[in-house]
C-alpha positions in Angstrom: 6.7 -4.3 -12.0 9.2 -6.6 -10.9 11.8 -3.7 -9.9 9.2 -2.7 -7.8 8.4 -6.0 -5.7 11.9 -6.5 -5.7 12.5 -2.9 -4.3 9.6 -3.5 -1.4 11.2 -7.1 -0.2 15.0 -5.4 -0.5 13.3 -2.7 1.9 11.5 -5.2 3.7 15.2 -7.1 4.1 16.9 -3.8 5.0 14.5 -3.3 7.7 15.0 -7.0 9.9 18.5 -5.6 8.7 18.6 -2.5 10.4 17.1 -4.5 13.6 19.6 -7.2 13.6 22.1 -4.3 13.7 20.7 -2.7 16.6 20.5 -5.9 18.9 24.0 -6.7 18.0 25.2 -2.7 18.8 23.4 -3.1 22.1 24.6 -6.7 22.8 27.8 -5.8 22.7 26.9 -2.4 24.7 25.6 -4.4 27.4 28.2 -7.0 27.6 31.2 -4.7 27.1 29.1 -2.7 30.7 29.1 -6.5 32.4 25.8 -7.3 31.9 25.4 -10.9 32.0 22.3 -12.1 33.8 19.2 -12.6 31.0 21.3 -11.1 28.2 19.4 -12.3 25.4 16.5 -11.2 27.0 17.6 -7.9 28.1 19.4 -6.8 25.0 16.1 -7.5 23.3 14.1 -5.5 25.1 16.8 -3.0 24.5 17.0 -3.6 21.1 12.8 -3.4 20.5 13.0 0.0 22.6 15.4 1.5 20.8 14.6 0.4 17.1 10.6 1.8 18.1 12.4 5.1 18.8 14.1 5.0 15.5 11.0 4.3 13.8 8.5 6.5 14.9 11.5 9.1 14.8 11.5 7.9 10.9 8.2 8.8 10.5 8.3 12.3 11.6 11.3 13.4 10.2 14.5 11.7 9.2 15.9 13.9 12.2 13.7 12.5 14.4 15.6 8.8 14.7 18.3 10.7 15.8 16.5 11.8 18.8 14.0 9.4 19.8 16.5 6.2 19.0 18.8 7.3 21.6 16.1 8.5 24.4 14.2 5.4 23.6 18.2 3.8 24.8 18.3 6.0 27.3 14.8 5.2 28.7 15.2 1.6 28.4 18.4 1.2 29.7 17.7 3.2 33.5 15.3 0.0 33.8 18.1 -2.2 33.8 20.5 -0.7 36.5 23.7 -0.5 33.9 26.2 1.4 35.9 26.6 4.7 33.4 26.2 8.3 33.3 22.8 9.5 31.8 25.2 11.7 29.4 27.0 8.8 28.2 23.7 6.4 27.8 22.5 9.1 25.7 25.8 9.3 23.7 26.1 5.5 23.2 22.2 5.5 22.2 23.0 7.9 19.8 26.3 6.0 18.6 24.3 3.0 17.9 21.5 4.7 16.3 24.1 6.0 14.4 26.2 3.3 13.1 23.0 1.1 12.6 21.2 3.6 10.1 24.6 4.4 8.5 25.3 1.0 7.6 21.6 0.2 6.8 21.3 3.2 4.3 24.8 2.0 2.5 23.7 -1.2 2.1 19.9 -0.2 0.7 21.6 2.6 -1.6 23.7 -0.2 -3.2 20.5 -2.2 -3.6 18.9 0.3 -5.4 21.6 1.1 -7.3 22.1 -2.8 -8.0 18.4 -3.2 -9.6 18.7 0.0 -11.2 16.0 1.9 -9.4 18.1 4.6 -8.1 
């Protein structure tokens, strides 16, 4: 029992985990583009966007993230007059997306291999 409470607050952590990732992958998007006006704001509503698409993409089918993560960027990102190509929004969406689940699932793999439920 306790493998499995620890397992569902790991996830729990992994999850804030995978968000935290996200903001700071589109942070650095938007400041790296010279965004500076309401960047914490911005990169939040950026980050919220982005991380829904992953999720609900999750919920479909694992492939699924990888396609409404970046649109979700995409979509979210026309609203706030970056100067980029819709090709390379998409493409930097799906970098992020990316790089965010890849070092999520890593990190929640060695968890579970650390308390011995995988």
């Amino acid at each position: 029992m306790l493998y499995r409470l620890l397992t569902v607050i790991g996830g729990l952590v992994f999850v804030a985990a995978l968000f935290a990732l996200v903001w700071i992958f589109c942070k650095k998007f938007l400041q790296r583009h010279g965004v500076i006006d309401n960047l914490s704001d911005r990169t939040t509503e950026l980050a919220t966007w982005t991380f829904a698409g992953i999720s609900i993409g999750l919920v479909f089918a694992v492939v699924g993230a990888f396609i409404l993560g970046p649109w979700a960027f995409y979509r979210t990102l026309r609203g706030h007059g970056v100067d980029i190509s819709d090709g390379a929004a998409i493409w930097w969406g799906f970098g992020i997306v990316l790089a965010s689940l890849g070092i999520t699932a890593v990190g929640f793999f060695g968890f579970l291999i650390a308390v011995g439920a995988y």
